[in-house]
N, C-alpha and C positions, 0 to 999 in steps of 0.2 A: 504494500500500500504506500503511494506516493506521498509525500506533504504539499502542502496547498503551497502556492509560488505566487509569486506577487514579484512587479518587476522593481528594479533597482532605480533610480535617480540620485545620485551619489555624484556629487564632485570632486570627493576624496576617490573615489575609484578613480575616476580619467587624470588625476594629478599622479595617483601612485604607477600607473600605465605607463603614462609619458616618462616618469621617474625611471622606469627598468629600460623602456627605450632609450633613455638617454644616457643611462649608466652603460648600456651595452655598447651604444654609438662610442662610447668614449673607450672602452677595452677595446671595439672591433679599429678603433682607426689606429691603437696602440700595437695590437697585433698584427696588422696587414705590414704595418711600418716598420717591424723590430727586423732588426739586420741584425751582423754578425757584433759590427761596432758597439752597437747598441741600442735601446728601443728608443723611438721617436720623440714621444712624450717623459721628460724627466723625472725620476721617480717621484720627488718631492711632490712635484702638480701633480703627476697624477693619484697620489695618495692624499691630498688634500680635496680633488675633486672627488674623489669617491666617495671619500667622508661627507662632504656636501650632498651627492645622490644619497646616500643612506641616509641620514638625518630628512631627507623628502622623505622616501619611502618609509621610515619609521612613525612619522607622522601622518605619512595612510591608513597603516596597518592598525596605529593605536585607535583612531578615530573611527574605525571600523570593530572595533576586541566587542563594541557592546550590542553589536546587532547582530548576533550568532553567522557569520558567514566565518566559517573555519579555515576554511581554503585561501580564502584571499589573504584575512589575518596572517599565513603561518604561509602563505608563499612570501610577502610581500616585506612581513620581520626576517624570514630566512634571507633573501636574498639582502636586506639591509645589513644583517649581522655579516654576512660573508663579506661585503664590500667594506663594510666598515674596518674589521678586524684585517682585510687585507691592505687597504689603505693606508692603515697604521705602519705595515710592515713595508709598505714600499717608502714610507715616509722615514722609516729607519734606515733602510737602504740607502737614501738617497742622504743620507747624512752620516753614511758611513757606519753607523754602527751594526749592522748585517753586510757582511762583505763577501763578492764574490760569489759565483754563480753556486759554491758547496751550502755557502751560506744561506741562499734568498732559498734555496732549496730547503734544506731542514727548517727554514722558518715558513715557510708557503705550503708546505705538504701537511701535516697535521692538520688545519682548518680544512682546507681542499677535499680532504679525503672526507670530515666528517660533513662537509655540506653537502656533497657527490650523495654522499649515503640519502641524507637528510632530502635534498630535491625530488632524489628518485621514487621515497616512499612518498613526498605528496604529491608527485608526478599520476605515480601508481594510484593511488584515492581518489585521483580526481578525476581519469582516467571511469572509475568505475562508477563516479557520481555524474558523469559526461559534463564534465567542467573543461570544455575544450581549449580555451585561451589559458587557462592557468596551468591546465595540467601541459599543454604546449611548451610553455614558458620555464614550468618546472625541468622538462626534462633535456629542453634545450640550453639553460642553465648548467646541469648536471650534466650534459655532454663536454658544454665548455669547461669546466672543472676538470673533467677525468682528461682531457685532451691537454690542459694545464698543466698536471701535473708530468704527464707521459713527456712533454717537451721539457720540462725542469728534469729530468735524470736523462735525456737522449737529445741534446742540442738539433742534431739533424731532425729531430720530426718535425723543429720549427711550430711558430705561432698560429698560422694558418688555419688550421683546423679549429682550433680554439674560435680565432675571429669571424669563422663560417656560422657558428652555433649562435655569435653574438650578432652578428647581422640577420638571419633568422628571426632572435628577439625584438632588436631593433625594428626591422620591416613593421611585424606583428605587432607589438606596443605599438606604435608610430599611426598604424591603420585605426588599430580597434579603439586605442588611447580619444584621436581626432574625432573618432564616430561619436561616441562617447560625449566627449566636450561639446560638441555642435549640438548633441540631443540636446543635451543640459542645459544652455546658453539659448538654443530657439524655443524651448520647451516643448521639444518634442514633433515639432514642427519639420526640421533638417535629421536626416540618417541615415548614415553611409548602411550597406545592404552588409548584412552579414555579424553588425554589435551589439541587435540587442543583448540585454543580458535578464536572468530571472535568479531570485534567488529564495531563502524559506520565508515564511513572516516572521517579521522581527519580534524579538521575545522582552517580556516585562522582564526589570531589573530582577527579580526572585526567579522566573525561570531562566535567567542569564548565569546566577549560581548554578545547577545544576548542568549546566554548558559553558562553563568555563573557555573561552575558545584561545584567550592568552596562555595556558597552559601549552599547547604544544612548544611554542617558543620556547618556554623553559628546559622540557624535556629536549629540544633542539642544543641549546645550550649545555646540558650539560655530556648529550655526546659529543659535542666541540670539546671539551675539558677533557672528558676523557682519551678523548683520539689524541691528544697531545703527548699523555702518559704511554696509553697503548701501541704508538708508533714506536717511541723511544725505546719499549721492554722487548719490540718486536724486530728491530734494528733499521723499521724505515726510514727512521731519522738516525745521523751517527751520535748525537749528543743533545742534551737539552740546554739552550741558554737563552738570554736574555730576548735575542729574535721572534721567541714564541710567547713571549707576553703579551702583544696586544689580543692574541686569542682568546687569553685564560681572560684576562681584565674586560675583552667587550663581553665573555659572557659573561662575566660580573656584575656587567655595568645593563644588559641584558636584563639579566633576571633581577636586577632589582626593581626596573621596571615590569615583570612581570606580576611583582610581588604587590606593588602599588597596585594594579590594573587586576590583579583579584580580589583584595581589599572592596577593589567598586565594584567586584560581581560578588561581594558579597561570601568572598571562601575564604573563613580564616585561615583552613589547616593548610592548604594550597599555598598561602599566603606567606605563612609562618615556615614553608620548607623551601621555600624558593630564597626566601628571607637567609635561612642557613646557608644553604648549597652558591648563596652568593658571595658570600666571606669564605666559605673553601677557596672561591675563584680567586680572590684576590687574595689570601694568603698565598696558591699555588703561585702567581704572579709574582710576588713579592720574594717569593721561595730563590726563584730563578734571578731577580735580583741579585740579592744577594750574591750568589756567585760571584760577579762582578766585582763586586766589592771587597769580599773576603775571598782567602787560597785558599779556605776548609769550607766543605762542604756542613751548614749549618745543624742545629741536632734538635730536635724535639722534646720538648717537656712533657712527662706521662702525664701530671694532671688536667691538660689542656682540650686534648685529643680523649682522654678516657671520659670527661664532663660533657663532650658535645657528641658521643655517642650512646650516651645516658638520654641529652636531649633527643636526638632522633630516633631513640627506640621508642622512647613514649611518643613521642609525637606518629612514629606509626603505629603504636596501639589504637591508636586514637582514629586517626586517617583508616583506618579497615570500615570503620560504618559507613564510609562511600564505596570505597571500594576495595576488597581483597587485594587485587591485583598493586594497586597505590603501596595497600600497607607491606606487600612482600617489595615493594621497589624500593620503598626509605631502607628496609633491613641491610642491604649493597650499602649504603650510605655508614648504616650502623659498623660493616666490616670492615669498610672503609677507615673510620675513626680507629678503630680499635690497631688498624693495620699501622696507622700513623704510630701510634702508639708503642707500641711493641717494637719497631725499630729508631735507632736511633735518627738516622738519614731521612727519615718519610717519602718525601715523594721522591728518592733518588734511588730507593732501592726496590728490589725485585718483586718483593710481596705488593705492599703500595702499590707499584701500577699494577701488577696481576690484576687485585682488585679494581682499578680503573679499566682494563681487560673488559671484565665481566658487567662493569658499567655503563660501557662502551654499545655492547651488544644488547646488554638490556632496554638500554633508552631507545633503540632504534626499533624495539618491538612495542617497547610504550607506545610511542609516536605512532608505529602501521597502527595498533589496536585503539588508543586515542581520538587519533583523526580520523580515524573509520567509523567508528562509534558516534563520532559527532555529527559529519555530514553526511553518514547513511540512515537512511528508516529503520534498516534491521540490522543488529549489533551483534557484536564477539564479548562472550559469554566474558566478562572479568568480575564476578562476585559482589555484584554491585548490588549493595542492602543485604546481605547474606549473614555478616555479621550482626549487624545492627537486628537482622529480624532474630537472628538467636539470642541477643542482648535481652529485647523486649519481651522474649518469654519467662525470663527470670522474675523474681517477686522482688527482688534486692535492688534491681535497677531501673527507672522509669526513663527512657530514652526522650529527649529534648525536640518536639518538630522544629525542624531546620526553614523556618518560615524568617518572612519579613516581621516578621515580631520581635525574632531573637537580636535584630540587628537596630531597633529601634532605639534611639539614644534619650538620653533623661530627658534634655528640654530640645526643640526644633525637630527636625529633620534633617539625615544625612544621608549621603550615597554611598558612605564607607561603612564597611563592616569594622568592627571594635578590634583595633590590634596590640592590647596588651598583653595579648600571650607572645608577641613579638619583644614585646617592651623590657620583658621580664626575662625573657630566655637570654637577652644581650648583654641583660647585666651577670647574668650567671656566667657566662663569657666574657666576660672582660672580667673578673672578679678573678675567677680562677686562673684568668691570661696573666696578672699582675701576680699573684704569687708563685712563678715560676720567673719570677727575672730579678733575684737574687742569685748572685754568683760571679764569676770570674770570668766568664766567659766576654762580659758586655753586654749593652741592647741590641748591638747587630749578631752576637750568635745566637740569637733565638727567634721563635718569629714573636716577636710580641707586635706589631704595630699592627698589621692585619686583625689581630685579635681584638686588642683596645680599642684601637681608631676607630675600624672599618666595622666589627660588632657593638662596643658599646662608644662608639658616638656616631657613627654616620647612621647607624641603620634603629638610630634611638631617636635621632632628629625625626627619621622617615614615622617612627612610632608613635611621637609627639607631636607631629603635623596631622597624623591620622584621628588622631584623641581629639587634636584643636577643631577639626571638621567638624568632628561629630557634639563639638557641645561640650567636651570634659575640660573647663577649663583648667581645673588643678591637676588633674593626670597628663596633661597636656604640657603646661610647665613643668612638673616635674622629671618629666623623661625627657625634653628640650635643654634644660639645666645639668642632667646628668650627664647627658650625651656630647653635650660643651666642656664638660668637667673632665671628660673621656680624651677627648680629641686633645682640647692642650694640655693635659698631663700626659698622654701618652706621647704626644711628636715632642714636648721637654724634658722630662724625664727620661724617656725612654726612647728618644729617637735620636740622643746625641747633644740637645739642645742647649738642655741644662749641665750636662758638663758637669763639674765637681764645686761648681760655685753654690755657694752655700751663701743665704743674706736675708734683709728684709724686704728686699723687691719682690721676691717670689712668696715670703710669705704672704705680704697686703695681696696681693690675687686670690690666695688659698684663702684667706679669711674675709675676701667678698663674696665667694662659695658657698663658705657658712655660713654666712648671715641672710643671703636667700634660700639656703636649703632651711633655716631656722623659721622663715613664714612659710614653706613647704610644710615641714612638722606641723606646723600650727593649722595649717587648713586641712591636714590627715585625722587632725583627731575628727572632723567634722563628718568622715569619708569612711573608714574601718580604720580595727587594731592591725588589719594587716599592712596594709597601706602606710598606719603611723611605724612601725616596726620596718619596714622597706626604709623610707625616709630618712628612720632613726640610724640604722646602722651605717646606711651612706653619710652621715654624718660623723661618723665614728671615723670611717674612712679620711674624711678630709680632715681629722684631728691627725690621723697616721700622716699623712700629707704634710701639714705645716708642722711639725715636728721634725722630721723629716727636712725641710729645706732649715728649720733652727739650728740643726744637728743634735736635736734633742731624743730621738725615736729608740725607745725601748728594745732592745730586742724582741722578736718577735710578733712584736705589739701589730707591724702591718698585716703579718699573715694572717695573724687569729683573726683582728677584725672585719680582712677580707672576706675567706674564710666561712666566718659569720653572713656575712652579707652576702657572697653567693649561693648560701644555704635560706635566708630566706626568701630572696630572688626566687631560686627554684620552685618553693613551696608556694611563692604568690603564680608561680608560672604555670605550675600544676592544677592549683584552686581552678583557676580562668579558664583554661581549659577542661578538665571536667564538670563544671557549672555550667560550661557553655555547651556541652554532651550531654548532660542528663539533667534530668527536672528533678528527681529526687535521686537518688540521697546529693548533699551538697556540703563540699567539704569549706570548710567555716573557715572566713576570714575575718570575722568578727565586728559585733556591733560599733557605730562611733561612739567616742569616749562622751560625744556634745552633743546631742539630737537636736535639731531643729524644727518646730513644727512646720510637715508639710516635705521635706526634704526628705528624699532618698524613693521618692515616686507612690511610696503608699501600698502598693501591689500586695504585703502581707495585711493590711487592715483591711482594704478596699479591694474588691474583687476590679480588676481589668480585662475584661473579654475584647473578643475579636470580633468586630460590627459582620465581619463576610459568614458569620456561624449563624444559624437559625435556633439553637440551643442557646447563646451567648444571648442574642437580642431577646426569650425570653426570660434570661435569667434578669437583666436588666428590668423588663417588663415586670415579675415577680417584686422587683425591691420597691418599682413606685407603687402599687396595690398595695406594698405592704405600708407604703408611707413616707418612703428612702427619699432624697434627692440624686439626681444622678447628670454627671455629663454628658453627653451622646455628640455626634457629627450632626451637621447639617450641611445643606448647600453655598453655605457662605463661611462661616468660624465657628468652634466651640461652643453648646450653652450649658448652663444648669435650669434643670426642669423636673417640677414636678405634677404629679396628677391630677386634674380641677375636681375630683371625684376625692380628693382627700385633702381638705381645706390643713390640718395640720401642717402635710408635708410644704403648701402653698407656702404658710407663714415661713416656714423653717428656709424654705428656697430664699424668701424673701428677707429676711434679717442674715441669710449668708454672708452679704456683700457690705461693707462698710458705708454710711449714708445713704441705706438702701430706701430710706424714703425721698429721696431725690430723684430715683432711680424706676418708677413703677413697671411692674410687667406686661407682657405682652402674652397672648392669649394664641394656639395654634392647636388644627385640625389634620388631619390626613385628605380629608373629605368631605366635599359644601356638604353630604349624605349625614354629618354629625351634627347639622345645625337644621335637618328637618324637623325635630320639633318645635322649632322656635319660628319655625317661615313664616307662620301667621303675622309675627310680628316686625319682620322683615318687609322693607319694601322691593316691590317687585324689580323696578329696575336695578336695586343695588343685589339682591338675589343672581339676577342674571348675570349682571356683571362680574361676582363673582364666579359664577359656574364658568363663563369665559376666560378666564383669566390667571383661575387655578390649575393647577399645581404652578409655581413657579416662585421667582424672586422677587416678590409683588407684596408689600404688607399694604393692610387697606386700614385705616382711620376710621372709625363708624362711633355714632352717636350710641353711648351707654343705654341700657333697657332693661325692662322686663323678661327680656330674650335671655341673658346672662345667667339668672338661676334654674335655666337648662340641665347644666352640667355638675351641680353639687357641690359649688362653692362654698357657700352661704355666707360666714361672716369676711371666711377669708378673701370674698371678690372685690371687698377695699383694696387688695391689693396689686390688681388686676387692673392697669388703667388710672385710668385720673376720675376723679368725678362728672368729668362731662364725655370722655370719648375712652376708645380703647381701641391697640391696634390687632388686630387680628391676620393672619397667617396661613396657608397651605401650602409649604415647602416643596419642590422640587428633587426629593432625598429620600432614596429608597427605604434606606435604613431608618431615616427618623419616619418617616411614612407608616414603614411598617409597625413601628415600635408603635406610635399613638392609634394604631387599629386595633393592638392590642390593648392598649391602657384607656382610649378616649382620649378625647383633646386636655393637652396639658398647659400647665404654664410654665413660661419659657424667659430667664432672663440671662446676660452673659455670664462665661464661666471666667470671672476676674474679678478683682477688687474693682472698687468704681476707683477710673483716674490710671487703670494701668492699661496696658496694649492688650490686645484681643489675644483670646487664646487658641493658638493654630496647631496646636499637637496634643493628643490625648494623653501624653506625659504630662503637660503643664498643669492640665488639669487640677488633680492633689496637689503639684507643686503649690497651686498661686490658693487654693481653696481649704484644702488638711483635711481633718475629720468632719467641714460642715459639706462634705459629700459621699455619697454608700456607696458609687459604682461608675466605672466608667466604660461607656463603649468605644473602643480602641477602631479607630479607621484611619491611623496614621497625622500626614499630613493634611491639611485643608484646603479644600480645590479651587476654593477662591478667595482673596480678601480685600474684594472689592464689597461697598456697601449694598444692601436692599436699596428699590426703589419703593420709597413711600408715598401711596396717594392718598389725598383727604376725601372722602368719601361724608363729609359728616353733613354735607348740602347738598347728595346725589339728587333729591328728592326736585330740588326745582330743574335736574338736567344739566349739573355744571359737576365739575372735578377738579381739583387741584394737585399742587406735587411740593408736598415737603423736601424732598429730598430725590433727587436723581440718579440711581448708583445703577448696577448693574443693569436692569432692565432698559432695555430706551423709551424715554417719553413719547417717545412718535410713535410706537408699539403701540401703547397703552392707550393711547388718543385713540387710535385706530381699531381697537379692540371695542373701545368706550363707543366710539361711533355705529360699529353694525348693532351692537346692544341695542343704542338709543334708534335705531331705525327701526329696529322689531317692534319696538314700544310705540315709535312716532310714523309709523306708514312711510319710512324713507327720508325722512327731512332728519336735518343733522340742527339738534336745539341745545349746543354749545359751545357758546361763545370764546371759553378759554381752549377747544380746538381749536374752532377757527384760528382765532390770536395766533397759537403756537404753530399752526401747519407755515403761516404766511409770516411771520416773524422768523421761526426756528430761536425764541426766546427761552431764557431759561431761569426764568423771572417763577418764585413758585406760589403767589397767587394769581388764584384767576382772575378774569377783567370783569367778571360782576358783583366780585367782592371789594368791600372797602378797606383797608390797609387795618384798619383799627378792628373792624369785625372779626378778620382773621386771624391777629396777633394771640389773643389767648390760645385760640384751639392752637396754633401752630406750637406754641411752647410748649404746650400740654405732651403734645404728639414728639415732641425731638426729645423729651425727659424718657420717655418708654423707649423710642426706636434706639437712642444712644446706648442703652444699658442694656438691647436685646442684640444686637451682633452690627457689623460695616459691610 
């Protein structure tokens, strides 16, 4: 069974098009040109132009990761990574530090080989999904590759062939790229024969989580890393040095962006191991460095390697509730660490790469099984939910839905998934990285800066950026702060910097540290004990710190405390992650020392359901029958509302809100069907008017009555309105809809103190309200926050209307609505004047022309005191 297709309009596709056209144009004119002398174009330019083509094309590909096209994604990053990382190395070349035709060789083959690989499987995929320009593109790519390298070990094969496969590209981009752009640019109008293009329908941000389509790049990546070991153990390369670092580093640099770009589809575990496997890269880089620098090849510290294969084993325990297959691919990773570990050399000696060997081969089956899985109908069996469904049979473990719920943040709305589990594992890495660089050896016999730097500060900034997105201001600062702490203590201390000077300069820095990390503590107690114990001990730290540059420092005193603090990093890292796995049981990271009312969302006091549940919305329904007030969504902002049938709850909604008699409510139905017993007493034309006009963003103004004690207010309809009118309402909003067919019409005032901003998230809710609410219906963000339009209806009766208020609905609508009404009633004649006025003005004046300024002022006030404190 096919998926439904729907065609593309993309201008990122015709830009990424032209981009491999043009990258090609530039290797085809370099290849036809290359003589004995040497090639045409200078390495420098042309390693700098390619770098400029791949920064286009990387900017396709991203700007495409969230509309599930897998294929284009993961050709369009593949072929950016390759040019990139080769770019680098021509730009070595050309500056002499890769010398010589032995040289560009051992540094050009390792990439090559794993893109060759890499092309041919999405060649293959695409091939079978009849993705004909991409999967074209792929494989004549991958020809020029294999053709690449075959003339880097046999000078006579010549460039040729290579530049056959790239003109090929060229033509094709060049054609299909033009077609493409013309559709886009005439809309549709202009099309060269042969480019439309079709692809799946694009998927909401929650089912973009479960199709990750950034992930292949990563697994792409790390068979780049690996082909680089795997050549060297297998003697394709003669030696490893400094030449094959821009491979290891662009997939570094790679997968950290892959690591952001799941974040926004909402994968943490995805997230958090691309997170890892990106500090491998750039330690591996760093590795070869070194060489350079120092005649010994460097040595490894067991505690370093044996802590980060601690983290990757839990984290594929974890990873199996997606997929088996995922969780068996971290465990390589896991043998990986331990291999490091066990020998003193790491990635220099035999075991090490073996395992990069087997990594090698692995990732390449990922990728076939992955990217098959994505963009075909019918999939390769990889144990996807297997575990997780053997989890949920247990009594012991209540498995966590992996919804857009879990990734909701306390106050607004965010597009990133919560990356404290990242946050937390960097510090256990960098904790443990620091107490292995005591010794004799120096900061360059070991690899500390990779570790420090590049985990616990570069990829704690990325942690702290992610936090600040989503709303956590204090988790936010503090992994930002920490990660700053990281980077320049690590490149001074321990990059050379600091040197053996000892003084008070370096202290005053270390003790502006703690004096921000000391209003960190102080906003933890507000947050959990785990959180103030994180913070605490980092503090402890930078005591070992300025001690330390005093020449004050105890023995031993840094390791313990480290030590410490990577022990309870771990433990905050572990919490996060299985809270964010299972709904019960839930390992505690304890209450804050300060509570605040209203703070920390409420969700144990106050039930928060999910508005898309029909169980949810009548448990809601159950709380106002019983008398509750409660939050709910509407089609404009957040309100609090309770049931006209339980005057109690009325009052209680009503004294909610601070100066709530400034403030009166506002009155709503599901259905003009809830105010038939009252028609009697309704006049006809404003009856009709309404039936016309409802459901929508329409509040209508009508003069108080006898009609009112319809609905079971009785003392409490003081509340209800002002003494002379009341606004009344039928929302355009399934969920509140549905909710008042089941309650009957309620009353409705906004969910905020008087005087603050509207409330747009069903987090804020409790936040801004605490215990004077029972229940909130959770529907996320809010789909408008534009105002209701208010008409006065309290003088329908001579044939006129007016407009408080303009907001979302348009006045000329409402005229026009107002107008067929009044011709049912009048045999065709239109008997209102503030139409007319407004058709032939387009005024926006909001009385009408047969009122007098003075008549209208009371009612007007009356009516902006309800509509202000009922939503915008």
């Amino acid at each position: 069974m096919t998926e439904p297709r729907v065609e593309i309009e993309s201008l990122h596709f015709s830009v990424g098009i032209l981009g491999i056209s043009a990258g090609s144009l530039l290797l085809l004119v370099n290849g036809y040109s290359h003589t004995q002398t040497g090639p045409f174009i200078p390495s420098t330019a042309l390693g700098i132009l390619l770098l400029i083509v791949a920064a286009l094309l990387a900017y396709a590909g991203v700007r495409r990761s969230l509309n599930h096209a897998p294929l284009f994604v993961s050709v369009f990053l593949t072929i950016s990574a390759l040019w990139c990382g080769s770019g680098l190395v021509h730009i070595l070349a050309g500056q002499g530090v890769v010398v010589g035709q032995a040289g560009l060789r051992d540094a050009l083959v390792p990439g090559l080989v794993a893109f060759t690989l890499a092309l041919l499987i999405i060649g293959v995929v695409g091939v079978m999904q009849r993705e004909v320009v991409l999967s074209v593109i792929s494989f004549a790519v991958c020809l020029a590759c294999a053709h690449e390298i075959a003339g880097l070990y046999d000078r006579s094969f010549g460039q040729g062939a290579t530049a056959a496969n790239y003109l090929l590209v060229c033509l094709l981009g060049a054609y299909f790229g033009t077609g493409r752009m013309l559709k886009y640019i005439t809309k549709s109008k202009l099309q060269l024969p042969g480019t439309g293009l079709v692809k799946k329908d694009k998927l909401t941000a929650s089912q973009a989580q479960d199709k990750n389509d950034i992930v292949i790049t990563g697994l792409v990546m790390n068979l780049l890393s690996a082909s680089v070991f795997a050549c060297s153990l297998l003697g394709v390369v003669s030696t490893l040095f400094q030449g094959q670092v821009p491979w290891l580093w662009t997939a570094g640099v790679y997968q950290i962006g892959v690591c952001i770009l799941s974040y926004r589809c909402l994968d943490t575990l995805s997230a958090t191991f691309y997170g890892f496997t990106s500090v491998l890269k750039f330690a591996e880089g760093y590795t070869l460095l070194l060489t350079v620098w120092s005649p010994t090849e460097p040595y490894f510290p067991v505690p370093f390697p044996a802590v980060f294969s601690i983290l990757f084993f839990v984290l594929a325990l974890f990873i199996t509730q997606k997929s088996l297959a995922d969780g068996l691919y971290l465990l390589f990773y896991v043998a990986y660490c331990i291999a490091i570990a066990a020998q003193p050399q790491g990635f220099f000696q035999g075991g090490t790469q073996g395992v990069q060997a087997a990594i090698f081969i692995v990732s390449a089956i990922m990728v076939l099984v992955s990217l098959h899985n994505m963009a075909s109908p019918w999939r390769i069996p990889t144990g996807e939910g297997l575990v997780k469904a053997l989890v949920s049979r247990t009594s012991a473990l209540n498995v966590r839905e992996q919804d857009k719920d879990l990734h909701a943040p306390y106050l607004g709305y965010s597009k990133y998934a919560d990356a404290e589990v990242l946050g937390h594992a960097c510090s256990v890495l960098a904790a443990f990285a620091i107490t292995a660089t005591v010794g004799p050896s120096g900061p360059l016999g070991i690899v500390i800066l990779p570790w420090a730097v590049v985990a616990g500060g570069a990829l704690q900034l990325l942690s702290g950026s992610v936090a600040f997105a989503r709303g956590k201001t204090l988790e936010s600062t503090a992994f930002i702060l920490y990660g700053i702490m990281w980077v320049v203590w690590g490149l001074t201390r321990y990059g050379g910097l600091y040197g053996a000077t000892r003084g008070f300069n370096v202290a005053v820095g270390i003790i502006c540290f703690m004096l921000f990390n000391c209003f960190v503590m102080v906003g933890t107690l507000f947050l959990s004990k785990a959180w103030f114990a994180y913070a605490l001990t980092f503090e402890l730290i930078l005591i070992s710190f300025l001690l330390d540059a005093v020449n004050a420092l105890p023995f031993g005193y840094d390791i313990g405390v480290t030590i410490i603090f990577g022990l309870v990093s771990f433990y905050c890292f572990l919490a996060n992650l299985f809270n964010s796995s299972f709904q019960s049981p839930q390992l505690p990271v304890g209450e804050p020392f300060i509570k605040l009312s209203g703070y920390g969302g409420g969700s144990s006091k106050c039930p928060h359901v999910p508005a898309r549940k029909a169980t949810s919305v009548q448990k809601i329904a159950d709380i106002l029958k019983n008398g509750g007030t409660c939050g709910i969504p509407t089609d404009t902002v957040y309100v609090l509302v309770a049931a006209c049938n339980r005057p109690d709850a009325v009052e209680k909604a009503y004294k909610a809100k601070v100066h709530a008699q400034d403030r009166p409510m506002s009155l709503w139905i599901s259905s003009i069907k809830q105010l038939e017993p009252a028609r009697h007493l309704i006049n006809p034309l404003l009856w009709d008017f309404m039936e016309a006009a409802w459901p929508s963003s329409i509040s209508m103004v009508i003069l108080r009555g006898k009609w009112l004690e319809c609905f079971g207010l009785k003392d409490s309809a003081k509340y209800i309105g002002t003494p002379q009118s009341i606004a009344i309402r039928n929302p355009n909003c399934t969920v509140t809809t549905h909710l008042i067919d089941l309650v009957g019409p309620i009353a409705v005032t906004s969910a905020n103190p008087t005087g603050e901003a509207d409330t747009t998230h069903h987090n804020q809710v409790y936040a801004k309200l605490g215990d004077k609410v029972d229940g909130v219906l959770c529907d996320g963000p809010s789909p408008e926050n534009i105002a209701s339009t208010v008409v006065d209806c309290t003088k329908i009766e001579t044939g006129n209307i007016g407009f408080f208020r303009v907001g979302i609905f348009p006045k000329s609508q409402v005229l026009q609505i107002f107008e067929r009404v009044q011709r049912k009633h009048k045999g065709g004649g239109v008997d209102n004047t503030a139409f007319v006025t407004d058709i032939a003005e387009e005024t926006t004046t909001p009385e009408t022309a047969v009122r007098s300024k003075g008549e209208l002022s009371s009612v007007k006030e009356e009516v902006e005191l309800q509509e202000e404190g009922q939503d915008k």
